[in-house]
FILO-103554 format. One record per residue (C-alpha): residue in three letters; x, y, z. Coordinates in steps of 0.05 Angstrom, whole numbers, padded with zeros to 5 digits, m for minus. Example, Ala and Ser with C-alpha at 12.3 -4.5 7.8 and 13.67 -1.06 7.14 Angstrom:
// residues 2
<"ALA",<00246,m00090,00156>>,
<"SER",<00273,m00021,00143>>,
***
This chain:
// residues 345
<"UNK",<m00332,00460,00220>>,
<"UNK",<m00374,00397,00200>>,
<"UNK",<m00386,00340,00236>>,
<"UNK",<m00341,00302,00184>>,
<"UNK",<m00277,00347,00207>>,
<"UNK",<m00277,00343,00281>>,
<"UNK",<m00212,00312,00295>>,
<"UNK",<m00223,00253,00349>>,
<"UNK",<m00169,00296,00395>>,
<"UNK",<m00235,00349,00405>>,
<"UNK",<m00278,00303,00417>>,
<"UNK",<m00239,00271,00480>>,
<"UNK",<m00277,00297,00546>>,
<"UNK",<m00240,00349,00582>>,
<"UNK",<m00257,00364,00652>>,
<"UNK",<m00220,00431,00654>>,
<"UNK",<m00288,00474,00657>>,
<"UNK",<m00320,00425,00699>>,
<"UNK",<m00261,00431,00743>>,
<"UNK",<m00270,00501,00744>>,
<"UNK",<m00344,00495,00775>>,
<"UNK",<m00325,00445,00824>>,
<"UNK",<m00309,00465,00904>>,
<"UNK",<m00295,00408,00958>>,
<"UNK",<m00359,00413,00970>>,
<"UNK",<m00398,00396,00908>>,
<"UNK",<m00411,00429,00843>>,
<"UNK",<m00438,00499,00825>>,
<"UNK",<m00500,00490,00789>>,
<"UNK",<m00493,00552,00739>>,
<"UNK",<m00441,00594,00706>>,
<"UNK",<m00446,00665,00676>>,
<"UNK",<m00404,00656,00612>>,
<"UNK",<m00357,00608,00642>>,
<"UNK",<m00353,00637,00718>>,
<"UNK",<m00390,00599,00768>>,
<"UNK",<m00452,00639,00797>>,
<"UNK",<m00431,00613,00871>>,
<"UNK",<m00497,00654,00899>>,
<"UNK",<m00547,00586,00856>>,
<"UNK",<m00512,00547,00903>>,
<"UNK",<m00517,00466,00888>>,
<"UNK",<m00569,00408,00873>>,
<"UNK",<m00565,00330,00875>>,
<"UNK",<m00600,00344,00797>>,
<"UNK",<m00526,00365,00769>>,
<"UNK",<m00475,00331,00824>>,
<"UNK",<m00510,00257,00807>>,
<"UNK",<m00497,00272,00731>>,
<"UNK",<m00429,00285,00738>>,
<"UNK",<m00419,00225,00785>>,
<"UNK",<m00444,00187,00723>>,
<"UNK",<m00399,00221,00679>>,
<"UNK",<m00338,00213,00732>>,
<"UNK",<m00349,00145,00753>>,
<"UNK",<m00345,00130,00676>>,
<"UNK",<m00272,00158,00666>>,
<"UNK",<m00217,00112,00668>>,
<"UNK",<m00192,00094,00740>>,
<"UNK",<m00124,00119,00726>>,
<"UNK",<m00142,00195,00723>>,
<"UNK",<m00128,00228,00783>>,
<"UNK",<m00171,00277,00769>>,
<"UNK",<m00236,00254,00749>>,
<"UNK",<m00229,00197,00809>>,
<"UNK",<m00226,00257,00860>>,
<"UNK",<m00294,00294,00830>>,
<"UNK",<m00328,00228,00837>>,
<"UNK",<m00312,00220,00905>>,
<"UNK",<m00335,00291,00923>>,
<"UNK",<m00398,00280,00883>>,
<"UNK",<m00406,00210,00918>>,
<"UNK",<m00398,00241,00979>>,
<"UNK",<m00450,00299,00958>>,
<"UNK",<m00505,00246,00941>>,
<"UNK",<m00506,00205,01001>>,
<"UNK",<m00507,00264,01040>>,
<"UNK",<m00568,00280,01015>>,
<"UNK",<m00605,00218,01031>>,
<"UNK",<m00648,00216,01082>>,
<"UNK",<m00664,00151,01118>>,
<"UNK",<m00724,00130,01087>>,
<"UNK",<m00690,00131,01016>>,
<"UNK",<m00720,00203,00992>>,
<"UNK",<m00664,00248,00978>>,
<"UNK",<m00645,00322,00988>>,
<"UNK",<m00633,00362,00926>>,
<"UNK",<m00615,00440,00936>>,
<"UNK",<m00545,00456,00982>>,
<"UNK",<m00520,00521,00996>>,
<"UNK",<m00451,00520,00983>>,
<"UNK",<m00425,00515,01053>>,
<"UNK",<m00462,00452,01062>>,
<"UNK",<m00527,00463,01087>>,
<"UNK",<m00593,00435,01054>>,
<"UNK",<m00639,00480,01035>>,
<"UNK",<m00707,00442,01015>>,
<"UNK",<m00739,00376,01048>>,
<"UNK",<m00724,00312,01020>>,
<"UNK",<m00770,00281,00960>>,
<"UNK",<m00776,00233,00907>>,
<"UNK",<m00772,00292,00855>>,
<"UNK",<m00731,00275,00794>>,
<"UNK",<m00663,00286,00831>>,
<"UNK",<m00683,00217,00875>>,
<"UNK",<m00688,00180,00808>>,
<"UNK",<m00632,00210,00785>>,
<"UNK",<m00597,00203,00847>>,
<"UNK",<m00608,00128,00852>>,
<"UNK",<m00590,00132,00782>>,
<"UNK",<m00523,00157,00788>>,
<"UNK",<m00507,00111,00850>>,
<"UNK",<m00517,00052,00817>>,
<"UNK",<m00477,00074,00757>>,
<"UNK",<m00416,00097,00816>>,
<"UNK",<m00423,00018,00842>>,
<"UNK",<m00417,m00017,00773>>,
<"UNK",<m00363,00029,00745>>,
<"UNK",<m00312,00053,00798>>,
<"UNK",<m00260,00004,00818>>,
<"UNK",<m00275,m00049,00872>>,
<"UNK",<m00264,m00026,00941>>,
<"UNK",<m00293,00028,00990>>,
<"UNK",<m00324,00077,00937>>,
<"UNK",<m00367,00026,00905>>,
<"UNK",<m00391,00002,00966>>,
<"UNK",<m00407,00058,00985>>,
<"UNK",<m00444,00073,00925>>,
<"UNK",<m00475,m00006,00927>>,
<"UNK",<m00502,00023,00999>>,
<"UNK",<m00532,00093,00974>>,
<"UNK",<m00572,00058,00914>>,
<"UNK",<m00595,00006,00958>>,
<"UNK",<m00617,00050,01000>>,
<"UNK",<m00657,00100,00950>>,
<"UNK",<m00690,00030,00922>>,
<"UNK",<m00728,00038,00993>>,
<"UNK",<m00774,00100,00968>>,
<"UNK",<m00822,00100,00909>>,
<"UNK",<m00841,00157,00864>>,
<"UNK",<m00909,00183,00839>>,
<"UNK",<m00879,00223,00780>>,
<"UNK",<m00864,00183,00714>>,
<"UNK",<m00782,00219,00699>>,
<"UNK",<m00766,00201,00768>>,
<"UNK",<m00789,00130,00771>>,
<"UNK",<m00764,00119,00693>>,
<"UNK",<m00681,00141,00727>>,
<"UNK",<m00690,00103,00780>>,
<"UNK",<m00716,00050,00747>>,
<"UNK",<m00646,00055,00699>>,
<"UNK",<m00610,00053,00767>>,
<"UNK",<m00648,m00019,00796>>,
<"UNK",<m00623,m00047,00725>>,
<"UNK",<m00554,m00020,00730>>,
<"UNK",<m00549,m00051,00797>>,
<"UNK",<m00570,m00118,00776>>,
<"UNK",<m00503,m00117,00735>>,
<"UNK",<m00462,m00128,00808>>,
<"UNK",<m00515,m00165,00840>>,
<"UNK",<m00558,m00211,00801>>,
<"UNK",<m00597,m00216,00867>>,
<"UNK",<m00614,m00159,00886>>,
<"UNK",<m00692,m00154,00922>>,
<"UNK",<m00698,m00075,00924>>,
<"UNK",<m00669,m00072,00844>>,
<"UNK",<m00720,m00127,00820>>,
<"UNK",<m00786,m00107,00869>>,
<"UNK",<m00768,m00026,00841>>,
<"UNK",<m00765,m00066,00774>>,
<"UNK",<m00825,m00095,00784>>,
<"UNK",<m00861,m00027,00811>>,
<"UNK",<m00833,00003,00743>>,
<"UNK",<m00857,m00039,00694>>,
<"UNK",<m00921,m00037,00722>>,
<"UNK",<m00925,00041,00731>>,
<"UNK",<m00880,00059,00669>>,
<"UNK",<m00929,00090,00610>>,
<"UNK",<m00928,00044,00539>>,
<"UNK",<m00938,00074,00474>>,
<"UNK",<m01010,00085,00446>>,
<"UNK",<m01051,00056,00388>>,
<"UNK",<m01041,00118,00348>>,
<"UNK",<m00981,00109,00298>>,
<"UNK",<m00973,00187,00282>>,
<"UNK",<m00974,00204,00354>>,
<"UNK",<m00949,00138,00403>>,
<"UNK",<m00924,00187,00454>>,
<"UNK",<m00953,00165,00524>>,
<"UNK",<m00959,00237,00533>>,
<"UNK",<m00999,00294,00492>>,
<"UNK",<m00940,00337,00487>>,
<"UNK",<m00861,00321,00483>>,
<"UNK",<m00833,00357,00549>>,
<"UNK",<m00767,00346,00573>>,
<"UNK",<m00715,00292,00585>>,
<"UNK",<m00762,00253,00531>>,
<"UNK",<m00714,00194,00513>>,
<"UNK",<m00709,00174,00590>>,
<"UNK",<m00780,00138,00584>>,
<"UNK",<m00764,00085,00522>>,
<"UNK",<m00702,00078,00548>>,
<"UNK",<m00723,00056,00619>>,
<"UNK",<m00782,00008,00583>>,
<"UNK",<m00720,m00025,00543>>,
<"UNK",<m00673,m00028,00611>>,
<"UNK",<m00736,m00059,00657>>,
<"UNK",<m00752,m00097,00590>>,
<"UNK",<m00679,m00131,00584>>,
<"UNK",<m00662,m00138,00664>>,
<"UNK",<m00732,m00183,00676>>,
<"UNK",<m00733,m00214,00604>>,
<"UNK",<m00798,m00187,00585>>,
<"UNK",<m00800,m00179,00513>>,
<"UNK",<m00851,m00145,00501>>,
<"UNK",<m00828,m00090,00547>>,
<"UNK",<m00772,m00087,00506>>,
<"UNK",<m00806,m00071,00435>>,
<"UNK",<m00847,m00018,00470>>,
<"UNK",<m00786,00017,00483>>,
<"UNK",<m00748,00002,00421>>,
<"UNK",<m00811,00022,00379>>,
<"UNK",<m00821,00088,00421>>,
<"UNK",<m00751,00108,00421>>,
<"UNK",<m00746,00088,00342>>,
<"UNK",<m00805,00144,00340>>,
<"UNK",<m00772,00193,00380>>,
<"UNK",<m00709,00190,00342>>,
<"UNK",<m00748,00212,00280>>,
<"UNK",<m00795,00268,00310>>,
<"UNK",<m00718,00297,00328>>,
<"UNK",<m00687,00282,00261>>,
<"UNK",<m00689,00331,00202>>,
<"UNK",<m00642,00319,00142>>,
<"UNK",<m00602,00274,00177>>,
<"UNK",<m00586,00322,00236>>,
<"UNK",<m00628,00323,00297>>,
<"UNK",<m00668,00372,00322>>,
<"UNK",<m00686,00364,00396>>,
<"UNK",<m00750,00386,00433>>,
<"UNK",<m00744,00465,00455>>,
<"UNK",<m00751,00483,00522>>,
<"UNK",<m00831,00500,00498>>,
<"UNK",<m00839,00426,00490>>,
<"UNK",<m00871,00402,00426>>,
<"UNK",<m00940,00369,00407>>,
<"UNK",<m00965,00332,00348>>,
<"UNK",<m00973,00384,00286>>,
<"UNK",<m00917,00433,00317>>,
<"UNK",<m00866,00451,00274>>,
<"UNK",<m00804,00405,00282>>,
<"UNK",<m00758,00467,00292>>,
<"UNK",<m00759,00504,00355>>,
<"UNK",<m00716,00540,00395>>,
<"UNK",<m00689,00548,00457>>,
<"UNK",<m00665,00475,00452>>,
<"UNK",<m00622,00445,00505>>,
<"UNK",<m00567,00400,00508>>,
<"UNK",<m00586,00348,00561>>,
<"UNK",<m00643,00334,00510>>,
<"UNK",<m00588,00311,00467>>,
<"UNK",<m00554,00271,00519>>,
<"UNK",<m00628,00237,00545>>,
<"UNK",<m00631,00216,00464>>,
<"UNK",<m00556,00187,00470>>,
<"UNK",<m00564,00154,00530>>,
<"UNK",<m00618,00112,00511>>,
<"UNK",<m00583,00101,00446>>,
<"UNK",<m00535,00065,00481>>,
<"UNK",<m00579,00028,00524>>,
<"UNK",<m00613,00005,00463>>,
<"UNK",<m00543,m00014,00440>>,
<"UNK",<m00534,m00062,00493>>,
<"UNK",<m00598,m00090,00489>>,
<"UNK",<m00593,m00102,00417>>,
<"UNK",<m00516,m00098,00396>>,
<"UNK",<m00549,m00062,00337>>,
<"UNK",<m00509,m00014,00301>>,
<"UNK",<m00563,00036,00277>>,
<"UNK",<m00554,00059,00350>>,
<"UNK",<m00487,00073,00343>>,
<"UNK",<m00514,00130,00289>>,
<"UNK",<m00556,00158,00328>>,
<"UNK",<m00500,00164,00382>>,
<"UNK",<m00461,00199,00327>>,
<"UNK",<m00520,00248,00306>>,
<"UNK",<m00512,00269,00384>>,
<"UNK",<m00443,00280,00392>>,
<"UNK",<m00444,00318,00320>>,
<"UNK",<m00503,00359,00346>>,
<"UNK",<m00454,00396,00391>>,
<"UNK",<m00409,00410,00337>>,
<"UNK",<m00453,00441,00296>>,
<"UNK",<m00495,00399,00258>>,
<"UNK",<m00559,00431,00288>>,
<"UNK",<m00613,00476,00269>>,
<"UNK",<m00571,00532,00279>>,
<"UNK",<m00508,00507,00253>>,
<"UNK",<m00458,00529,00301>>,
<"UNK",<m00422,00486,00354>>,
<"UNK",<m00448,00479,00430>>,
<"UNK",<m00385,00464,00459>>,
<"UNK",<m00318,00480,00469>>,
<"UNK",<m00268,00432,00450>>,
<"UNK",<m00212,00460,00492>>,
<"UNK",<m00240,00467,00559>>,
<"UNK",<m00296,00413,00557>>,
<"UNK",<m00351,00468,00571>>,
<"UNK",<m00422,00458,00542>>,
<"UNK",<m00453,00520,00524>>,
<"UNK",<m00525,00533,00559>>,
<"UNK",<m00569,00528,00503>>,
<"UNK",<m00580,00531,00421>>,
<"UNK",<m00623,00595,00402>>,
<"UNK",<m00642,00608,00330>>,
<"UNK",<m00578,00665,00326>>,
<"UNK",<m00524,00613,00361>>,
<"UNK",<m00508,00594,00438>>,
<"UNK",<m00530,00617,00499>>,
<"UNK",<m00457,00630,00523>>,
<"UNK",<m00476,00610,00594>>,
<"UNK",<m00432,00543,00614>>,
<"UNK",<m00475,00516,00663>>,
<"UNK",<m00462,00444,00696>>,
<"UNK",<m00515,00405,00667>>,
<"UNK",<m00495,00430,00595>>,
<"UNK",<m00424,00414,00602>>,
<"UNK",<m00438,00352,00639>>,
<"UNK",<m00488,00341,00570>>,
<"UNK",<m00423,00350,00524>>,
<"UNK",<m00384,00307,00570>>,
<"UNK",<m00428,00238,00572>>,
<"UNK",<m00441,00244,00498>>,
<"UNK",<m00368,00242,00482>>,
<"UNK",<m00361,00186,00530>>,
<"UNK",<m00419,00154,00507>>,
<"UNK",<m00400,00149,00425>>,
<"UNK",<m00323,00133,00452>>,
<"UNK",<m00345,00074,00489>>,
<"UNK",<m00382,00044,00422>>,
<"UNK",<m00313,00028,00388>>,
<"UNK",<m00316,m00039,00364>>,
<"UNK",<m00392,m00033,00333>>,
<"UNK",<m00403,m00018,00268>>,
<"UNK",<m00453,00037,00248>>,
***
């Protein structure tokens, strides 16, 4: 079915599947077909993304409020003192690996601040306020994990204006963060496209807009513009495989995962709120229709009924794995288009 007849009721997030990888605990990283594989156990990587995506459901469902208290609970868990963070859990509750400033901190911090500026006002935010604040303590040497947590320090600034740990991370960012080159065929601070691509304009535009440097700002709207079209083939997209991609590779490639879709749509709407610019709003669209089939391989990743994402598009159809961080992929792109109503594209 084309993008053009999805009914808006299949496009509603459904948290049935996620539901069904979910313990008290935390949330099972992987799924064979749609049954959690409980012996992967659990990482901050996939319970801080569906924080995001729980802390963004309305307050008034019961269900989506409880999973964001068990993944609130999850995260701060995992911090250690010093702001580093914790990211593999056996299921029982004990951490396997050493805390570090590996992606999951950045996404960690990430996902905290997002928990303090959307849940309702009272004991969970706080809680989330302190965990964030807390994170903002440690510093990162790799780029992914400074560009999240650099998303989170701006998020926070949304609740408090005067926040020192968001700005001075802020500040650390924008001086650490790589710029786009001199070379207009290739402006990619990196020789190769790798993974979770779109998080690096999208933190320049986010540092760019919370300390009202400009200039910052076009960096990241003219890398991002670029990225959207190295992913963008006859008006579909057509994301960076797991392979990666460099200049002169051919723009379709395969295995090609869905939280490179959600990266793209996340910093669309970023770039939305910087801007209030409707083209955004497109790409947004381009996402969410990218799960239901207009891809490479022109079949849907999702399920509409049970809210699962499937684990990957391959150049026959799915990967019919339902993993967490494909599902939680669906789920925030859904959200993500919803919440433009109002803006025209």
């Amino acid at each position: 079915m084309g993008p053009s007849l999805v009914r808006d009721a299949d496009r509603r997030p459904r948290l049935d599947h996620l539901l069904r990888l979910a313990t008290p605990t935390g949330l099972y990283e992987h799924a064979l077909g749609d049954e959690p594989r409980v012996e992967h156990g659990m990482c901050v990587d996939d319970v801080a993304r569906a924080l995001v995506v729980t802390a963004r459901f309305p307050s008034s469902d019961a269900r989506a409020a409880d999973l964001a208290a068990t993944c609130l609970r999850f995260v701060r868990a995992a911090q250690h003192p010093d702001g580093r963070l914790h990211n593999r859990r056996h299921p029982e509750g004990a951490w396997l690996d050493e805390p570090s400033t590996d992606d999951h901190w950045g996404r960690g911090l990430w996902a905290l601040a997002v928990a303090a500026v959307e849940l309702p006002a009272g004991p969970m935010a706080r809680g989330a306020h302190r965990g964030a604040t807390l994170a903002m303590a440690a510093r990162s040497p790799h780029t992914r994990a400074t560009a999240y947590a650099a998303l989170g320090a701006a998020e926070l600034l949304r609740v408090d204006p005067r926040s020192g740990p968001a700005r001075r991370l802020l500040g650390d960012a924008r001086a650490t963060l790589p710029r786009p080159t001199t070379d207009a065929r290739w402006p990619w601070p990196e020789p190769r496209l790798t993974y979770a691509n779109a998080v690096l304009p999208e933190a320049l535009i986010a540092v760019g807009g919370a300390l009202g440097d400009d200039a910052l700002l076009a960096d990241g709207l003219r890398l991002l513009d670029w990225l959207v079209a190295e992913q963008t083939v006859d008006g579909r997209l057509s994301v960076v495989p797991v392979g990666g991609r460099g200049p002169g590779d051919d723009r379709q490639g395969f295995d090609q995962q869905p939280v490179e879709v959600t990266a793209l749509a996340e910093a669309a709407a970023t770039a939305l709120r910087a801007t209030g610019d409707p083209r955004w709003v497109t790409v947004l669209d381009r996402c969410v229709a990218w799960f239901e089939g207009a891809n490479d391989a022109g079949v849907p990743v999702r399920d509409p009924a049970t809210g699962a994402g499937f684990d990957g598009l391959e150049r026959d159809g799915v990967n019919q794995n339902r993993g967490a961080e494909s599902t939680l992929a669906w789920l925030a792109c859904a959200q993500l288009l919803a919440a433009t109503a109002g803006h025209a594209a």
